[in-house]
C-alpha positions as CSV (number, residue, x, y, z in Angstrom):
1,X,-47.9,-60.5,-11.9
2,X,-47.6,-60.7,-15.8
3,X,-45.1,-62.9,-17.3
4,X,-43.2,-60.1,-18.6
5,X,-42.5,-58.0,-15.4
6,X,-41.9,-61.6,-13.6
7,X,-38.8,-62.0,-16.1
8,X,-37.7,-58.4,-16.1
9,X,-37.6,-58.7,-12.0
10,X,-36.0,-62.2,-12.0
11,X,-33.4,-61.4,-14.4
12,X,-32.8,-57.9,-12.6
13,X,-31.9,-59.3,-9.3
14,X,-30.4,-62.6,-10.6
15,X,-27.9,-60.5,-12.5
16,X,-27.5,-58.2,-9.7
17,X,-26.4,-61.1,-6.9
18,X,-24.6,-63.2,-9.7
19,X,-22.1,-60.2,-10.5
20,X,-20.8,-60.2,-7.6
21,X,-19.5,-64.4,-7.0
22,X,-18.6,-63.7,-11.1
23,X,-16.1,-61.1,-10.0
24,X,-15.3,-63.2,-7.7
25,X,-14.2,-66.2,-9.9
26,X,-12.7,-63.6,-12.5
27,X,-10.5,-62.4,-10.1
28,X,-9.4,-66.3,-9.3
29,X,-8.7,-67.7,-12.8
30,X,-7.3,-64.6,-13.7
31,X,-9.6,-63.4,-16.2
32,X,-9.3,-59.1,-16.4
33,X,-8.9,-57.1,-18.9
34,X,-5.4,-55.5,-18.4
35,X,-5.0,-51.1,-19.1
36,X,-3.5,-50.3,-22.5
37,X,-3.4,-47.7,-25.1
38,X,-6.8,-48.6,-26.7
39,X,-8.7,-48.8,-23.3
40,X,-9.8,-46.3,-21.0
41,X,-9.7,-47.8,-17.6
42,X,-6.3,-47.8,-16.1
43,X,-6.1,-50.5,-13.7
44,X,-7.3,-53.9,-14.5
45,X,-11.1,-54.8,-14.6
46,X,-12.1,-58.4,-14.1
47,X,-14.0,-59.2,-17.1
48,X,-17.0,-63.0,-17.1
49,X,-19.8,-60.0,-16.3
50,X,-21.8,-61.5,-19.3
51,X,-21.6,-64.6,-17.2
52,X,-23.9,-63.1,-14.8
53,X,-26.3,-61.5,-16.9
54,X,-26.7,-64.8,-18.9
55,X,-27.4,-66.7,-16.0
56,X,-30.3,-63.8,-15.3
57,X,-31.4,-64.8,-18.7
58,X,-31.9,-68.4,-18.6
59,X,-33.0,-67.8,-15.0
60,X,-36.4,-65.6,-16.1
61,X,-37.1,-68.4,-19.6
62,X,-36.9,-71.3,-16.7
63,X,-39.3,-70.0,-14.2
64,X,-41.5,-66.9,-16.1
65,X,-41.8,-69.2,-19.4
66,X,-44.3,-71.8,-19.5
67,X,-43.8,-75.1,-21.4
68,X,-45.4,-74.0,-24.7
69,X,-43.0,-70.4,-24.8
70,X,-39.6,-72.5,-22.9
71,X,-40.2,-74.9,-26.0
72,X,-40.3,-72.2,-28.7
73,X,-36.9,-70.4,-27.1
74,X,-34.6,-73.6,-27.5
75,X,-33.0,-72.7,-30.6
76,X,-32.9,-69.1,-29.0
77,X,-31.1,-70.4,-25.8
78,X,-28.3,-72.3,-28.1
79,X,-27.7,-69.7,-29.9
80,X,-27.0,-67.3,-27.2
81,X,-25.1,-70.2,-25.8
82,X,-23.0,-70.7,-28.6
83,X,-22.5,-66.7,-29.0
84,X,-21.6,-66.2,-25.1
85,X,-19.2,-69.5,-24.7
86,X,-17.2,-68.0,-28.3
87,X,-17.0,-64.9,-26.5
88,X,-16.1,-66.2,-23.2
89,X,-13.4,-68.2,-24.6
90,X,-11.9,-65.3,-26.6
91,X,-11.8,-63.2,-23.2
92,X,-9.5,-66.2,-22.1
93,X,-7.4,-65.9,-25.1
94,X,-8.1,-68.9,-26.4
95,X,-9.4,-68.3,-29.4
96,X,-8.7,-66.3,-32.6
97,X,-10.9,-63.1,-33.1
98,X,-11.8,-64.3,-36.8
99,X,-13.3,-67.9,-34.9
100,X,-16.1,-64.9,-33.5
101,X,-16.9,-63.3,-36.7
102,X,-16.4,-66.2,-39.3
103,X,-18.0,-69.1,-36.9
104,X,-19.3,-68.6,-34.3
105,X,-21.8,-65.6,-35.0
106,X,-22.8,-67.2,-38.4
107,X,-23.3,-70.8,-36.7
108,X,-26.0,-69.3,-34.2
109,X,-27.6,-67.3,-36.8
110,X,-28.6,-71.0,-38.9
111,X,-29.4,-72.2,-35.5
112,X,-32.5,-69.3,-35.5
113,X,-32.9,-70.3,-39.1
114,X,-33.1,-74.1,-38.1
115,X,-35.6,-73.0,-35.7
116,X,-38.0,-70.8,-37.9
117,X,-36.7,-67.5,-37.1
118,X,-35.6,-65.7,-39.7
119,X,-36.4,-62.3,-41.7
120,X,-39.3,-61.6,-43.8
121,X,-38.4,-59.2,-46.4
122,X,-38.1,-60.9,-49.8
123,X,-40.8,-63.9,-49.1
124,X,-43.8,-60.9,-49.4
125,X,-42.5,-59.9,-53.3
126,X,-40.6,-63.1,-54.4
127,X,-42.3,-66.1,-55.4
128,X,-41.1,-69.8,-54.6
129,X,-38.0,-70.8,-52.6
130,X,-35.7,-68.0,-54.0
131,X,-37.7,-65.6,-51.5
132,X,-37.0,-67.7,-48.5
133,X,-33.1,-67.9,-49.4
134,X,-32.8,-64.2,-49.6
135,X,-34.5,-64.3,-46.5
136,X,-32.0,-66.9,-45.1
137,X,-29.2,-64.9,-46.3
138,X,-30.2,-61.8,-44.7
139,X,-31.3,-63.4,-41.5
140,X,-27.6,-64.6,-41.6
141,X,-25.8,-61.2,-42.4
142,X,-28.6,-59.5,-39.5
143,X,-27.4,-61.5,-36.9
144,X,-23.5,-61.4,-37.4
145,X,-23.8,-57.4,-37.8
146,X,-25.7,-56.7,-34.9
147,X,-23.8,-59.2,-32.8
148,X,-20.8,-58.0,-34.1
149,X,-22.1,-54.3,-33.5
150,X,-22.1,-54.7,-29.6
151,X,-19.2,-56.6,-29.5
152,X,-17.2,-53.5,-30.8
153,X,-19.7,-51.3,-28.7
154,X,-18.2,-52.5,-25.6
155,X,-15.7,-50.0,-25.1
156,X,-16.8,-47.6,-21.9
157,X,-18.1,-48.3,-19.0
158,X,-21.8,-49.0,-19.1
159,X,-21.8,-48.2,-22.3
160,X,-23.1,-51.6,-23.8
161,X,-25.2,-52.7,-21.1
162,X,-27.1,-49.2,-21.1
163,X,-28.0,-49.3,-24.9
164,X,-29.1,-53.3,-24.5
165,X,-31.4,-52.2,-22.0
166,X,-32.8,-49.2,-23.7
167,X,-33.2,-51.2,-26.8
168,X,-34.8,-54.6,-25.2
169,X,-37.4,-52.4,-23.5
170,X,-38.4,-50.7,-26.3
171,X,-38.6,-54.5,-27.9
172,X,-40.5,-55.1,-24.9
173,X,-42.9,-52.5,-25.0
174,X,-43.9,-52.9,-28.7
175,X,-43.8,-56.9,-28.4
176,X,-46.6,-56.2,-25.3
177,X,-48.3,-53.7,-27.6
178,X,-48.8,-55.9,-30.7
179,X,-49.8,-59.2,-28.5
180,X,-46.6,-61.0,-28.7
181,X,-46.5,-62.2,-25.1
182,X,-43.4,-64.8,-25.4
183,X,-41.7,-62.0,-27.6
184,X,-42.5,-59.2,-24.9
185,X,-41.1,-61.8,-22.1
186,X,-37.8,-62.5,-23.7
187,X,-37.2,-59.1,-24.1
188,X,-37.9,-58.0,-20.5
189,X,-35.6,-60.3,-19.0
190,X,-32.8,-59.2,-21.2
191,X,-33.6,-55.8,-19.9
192,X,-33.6,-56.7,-16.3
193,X,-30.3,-58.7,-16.8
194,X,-28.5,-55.7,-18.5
195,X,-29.9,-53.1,-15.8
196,X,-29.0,-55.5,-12.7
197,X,-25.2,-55.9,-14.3
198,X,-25.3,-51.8,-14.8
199,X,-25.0,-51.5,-11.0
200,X,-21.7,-52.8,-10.8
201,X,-20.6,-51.6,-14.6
202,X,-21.6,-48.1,-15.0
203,X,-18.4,-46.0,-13.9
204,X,-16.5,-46.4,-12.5
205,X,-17.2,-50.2,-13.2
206,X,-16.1,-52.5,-10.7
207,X,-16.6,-55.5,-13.3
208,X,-17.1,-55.7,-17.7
209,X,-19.3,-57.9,-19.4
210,X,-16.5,-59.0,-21.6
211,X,-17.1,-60.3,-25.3
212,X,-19.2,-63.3,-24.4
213,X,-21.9,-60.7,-22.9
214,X,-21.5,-58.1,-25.8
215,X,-22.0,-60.8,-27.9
216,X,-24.7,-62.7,-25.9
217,X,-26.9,-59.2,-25.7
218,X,-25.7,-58.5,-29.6
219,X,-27.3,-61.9,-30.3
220,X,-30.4,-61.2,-28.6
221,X,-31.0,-57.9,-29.8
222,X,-31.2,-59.3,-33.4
223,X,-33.1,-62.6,-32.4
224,X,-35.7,-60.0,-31.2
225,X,-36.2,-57.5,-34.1
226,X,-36.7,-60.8,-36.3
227,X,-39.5,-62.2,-34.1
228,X,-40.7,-58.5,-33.6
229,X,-44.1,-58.7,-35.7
230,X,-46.5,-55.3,-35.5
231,X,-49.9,-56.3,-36.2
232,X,-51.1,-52.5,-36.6
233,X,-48.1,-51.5,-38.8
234,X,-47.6,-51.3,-42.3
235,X,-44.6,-53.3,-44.1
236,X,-42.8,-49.9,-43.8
237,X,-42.9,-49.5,-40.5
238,X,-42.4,-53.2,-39.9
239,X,-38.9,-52.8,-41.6
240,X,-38.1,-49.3,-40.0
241,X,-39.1,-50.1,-36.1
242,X,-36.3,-52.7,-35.6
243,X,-33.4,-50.7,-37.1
244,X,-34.6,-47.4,-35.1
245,X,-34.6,-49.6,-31.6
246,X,-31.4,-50.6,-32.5
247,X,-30.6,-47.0,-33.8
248,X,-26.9,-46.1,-31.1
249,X,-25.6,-49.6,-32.2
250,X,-26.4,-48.6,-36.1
251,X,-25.4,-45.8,-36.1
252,X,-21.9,-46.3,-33.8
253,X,-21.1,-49.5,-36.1
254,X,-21.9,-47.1,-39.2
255,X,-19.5,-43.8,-38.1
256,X,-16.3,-46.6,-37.3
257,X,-17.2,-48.7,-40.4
258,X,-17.1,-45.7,-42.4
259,X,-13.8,-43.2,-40.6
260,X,-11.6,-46.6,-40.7
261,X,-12.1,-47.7,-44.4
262,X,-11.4,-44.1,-45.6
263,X,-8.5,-44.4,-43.6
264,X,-7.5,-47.2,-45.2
265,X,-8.1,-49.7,-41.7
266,X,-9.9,-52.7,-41.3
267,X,-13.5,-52.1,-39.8
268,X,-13.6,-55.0,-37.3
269,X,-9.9,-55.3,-37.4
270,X,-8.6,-52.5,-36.5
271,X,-9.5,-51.5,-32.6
272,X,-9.3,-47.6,-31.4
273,X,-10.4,-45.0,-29.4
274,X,-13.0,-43.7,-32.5
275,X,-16.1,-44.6,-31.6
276,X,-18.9,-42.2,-30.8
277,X,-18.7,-42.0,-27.4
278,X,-14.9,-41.4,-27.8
279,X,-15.3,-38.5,-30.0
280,X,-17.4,-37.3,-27.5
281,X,-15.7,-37.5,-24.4
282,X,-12.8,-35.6,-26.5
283,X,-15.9,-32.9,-27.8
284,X,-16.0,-32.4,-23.5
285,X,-18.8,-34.6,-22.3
286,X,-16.7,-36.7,-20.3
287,X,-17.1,-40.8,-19.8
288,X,-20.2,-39.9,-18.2
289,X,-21.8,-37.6,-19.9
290,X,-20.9,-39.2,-23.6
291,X,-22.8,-42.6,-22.3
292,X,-25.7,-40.7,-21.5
293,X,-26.5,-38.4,-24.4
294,X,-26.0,-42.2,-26.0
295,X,-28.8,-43.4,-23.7
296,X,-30.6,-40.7,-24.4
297,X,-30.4,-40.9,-28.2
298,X,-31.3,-44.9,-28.0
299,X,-34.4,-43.4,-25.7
300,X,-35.3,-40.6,-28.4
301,X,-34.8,-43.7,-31.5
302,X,-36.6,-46.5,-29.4
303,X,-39.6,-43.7,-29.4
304,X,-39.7,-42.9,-32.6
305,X,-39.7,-46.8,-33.4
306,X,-43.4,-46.7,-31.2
307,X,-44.2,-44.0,-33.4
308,X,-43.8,-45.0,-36.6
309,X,-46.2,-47.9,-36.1
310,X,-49.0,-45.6,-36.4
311,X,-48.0,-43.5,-39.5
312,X,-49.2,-45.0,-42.5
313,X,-46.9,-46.3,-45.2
314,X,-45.4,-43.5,-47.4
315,X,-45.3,-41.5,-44.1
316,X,-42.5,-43.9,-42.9
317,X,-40.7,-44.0,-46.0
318,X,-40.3,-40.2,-45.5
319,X,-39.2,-40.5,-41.9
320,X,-36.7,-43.3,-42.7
321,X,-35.3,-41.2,-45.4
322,X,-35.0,-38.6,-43.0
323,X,-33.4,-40.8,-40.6
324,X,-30.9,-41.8,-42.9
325,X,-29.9,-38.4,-43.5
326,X,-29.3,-37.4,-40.5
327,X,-27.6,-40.2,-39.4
328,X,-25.0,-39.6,-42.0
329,X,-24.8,-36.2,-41.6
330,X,-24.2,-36.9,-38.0
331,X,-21.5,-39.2,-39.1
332,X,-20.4,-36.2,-40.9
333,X,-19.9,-34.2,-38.1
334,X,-18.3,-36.7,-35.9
335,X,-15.6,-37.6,-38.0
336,X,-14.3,-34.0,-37.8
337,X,-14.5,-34.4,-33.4
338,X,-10.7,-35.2,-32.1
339,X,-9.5,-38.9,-31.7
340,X,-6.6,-41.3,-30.6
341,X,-5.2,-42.5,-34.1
342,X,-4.2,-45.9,-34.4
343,X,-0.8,-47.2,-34.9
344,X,-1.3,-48.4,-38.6
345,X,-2.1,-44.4,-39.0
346,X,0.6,-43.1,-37.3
């Protein structure tokens, strides 16, 4: 058995069994995440799910890794670490929500940095150490977004765990296609982790991942589009496959980002029932049906990522800029769909 489908079928099952002592110990400290106006279950949910899939995690890197690959994943693992015990401890309530988005996410992105991950945008066309800042200052601002992107994309059941596992295998597939067998690995066991936990979180969900596994998955998603490398591609297509895999979280982050600052609210501040999948469930889709045509778009986006690797250069330009159009015309068209306004608005 590869190395890869090893990790994907350790982290499956590990996740799977683990939910269900997790739930357990959520249950006994107390740890659930009480109904309220901006939530959509109405009866509490134990949260410490992400407890669970991390164990999955670290279960496949321990025992599909060998020394050489376990050894280039530290600064990975404490990363993750640090990003799941901030979010952990903010489920408890024992931290401040800023502590996430100011520390805690920025922290483990210099971790990667300390490690030798980090983008590769500016070192190709500027000279000297000014390129590798820029690079260090993106790497910085990649990480906290996407990490920050899940964390708000946790809203409906199976909602984040179903996009993390659409994503990673698309991460997975094009790692595998472009030789990058650690890179392939790593991404398989994060899918297997997030599809295990989906049998007890898709709805209705019996247990939620909580921040610290939004955030852990968040983390991982962007640790793998910076190692992603495609050794067939052109720099275009480079740039463009990541951002397409990651495509439901972009573009979800993108529609609240831009309805709550032209309603005057704070972005990552200002929590609400107007995220994608809750305009859609008010369009008539239904819990259900809105988390699957979000599936389904992160299937139809990972795809085109595999594509675009084989168009040359100024035919992914074209295709990005046509990606970029529609995404904001989408945006367009969502902002019009009904939603719960918040209280600042009311």
């Amino acid at each position: 058995m590869s190395a890869g489908l090893l990790a994907f079928f350790i982290a499956l099952f590990a996740s799977m069994m683990l939910t269900v002592p997790v739930r357990a110990l959520a249950l006994r400290v107390g740890m659930v995440d009480l109904p309220g106006p901006r939530k959509v279950h109405v009866q509490p949910i134990p949260l410490l799910g992400g407890l669970a899939m991390y164990g999955g995690v670290m279960l496949a890197i321990v025992f599909a890794f060998d020394g050489a690959a376990r050894e280039q994943s530290v600064g990975i693992v404490t990363g993750a670490t640090l990003v799941a015990a901030v979010g952990f401890l903010d489920d408890r309530g024992w931290l401040h929500h800023q502590i996430k988005l100011f520390v805690g996410m920025p922290l483990a992105a210099c971790i990667l940095l300390a490690s030798g991950i980090h983008a590769q945008a500016f070192e190709l066309f500027v000279p000297g150490r000014a390129g590798y800042w820029l690079d260090a200052a993106l790497t910085v601002f990649w990480v906290v977004a996407i990490t920050a992107s899940f964390s708000i994309l946790d809203h409906m059941d199976g909602l984040c765990a179903g996009v993390a596992a659409t994503a990673s295998f698309f991460f997975a597939l094009l790692a595998f296609l472009n030789g990058q067998i650690v890179v392939s690995t790593l991404a398989a066991a994060v899918f297997g982790a997030a599809t295990g936990f989906l049998r007890w979180n898709f709805k209705p969900a019996k247990i939620f991942m909580g921040d610290g596994g939004a955030m852990f998955l968040g983390f991982l998603m962007a640790t793998l589009a910076l190692k992603l490398r495609l050794s067939q591609g052109n720099y275009a297509s480079a740039f463009l496959a990541p951002l397409l895999i990651l495509g439901v979280t972009i573009f979800d982050t993108t529609l609240v980002t831009i309805s709550r600052a032209r309603r005057g609210l704070l972005p990552f501040a200002a929590p609400g029932k107007d995220h994608a999948a809750h305009r859609l469930v008010n369009l008539g889709l239904g819990q259900r049906g809105a988390v699957l045509a979000l599936y389904l778009l992160g299937a139809v986006s990972g795809a085109s990522a595999v594509l675009v690797c084989y168009i040359p250069a100024h035919g992914a330009l074209l295709f990005a800029a046509a990606v970029i159009a529609a995404m904001f015309f989408a945006v367009a068209i969502l902002e019009k769909a009904p939603y719960e306004r918040q209280a600042a608005e009311s």
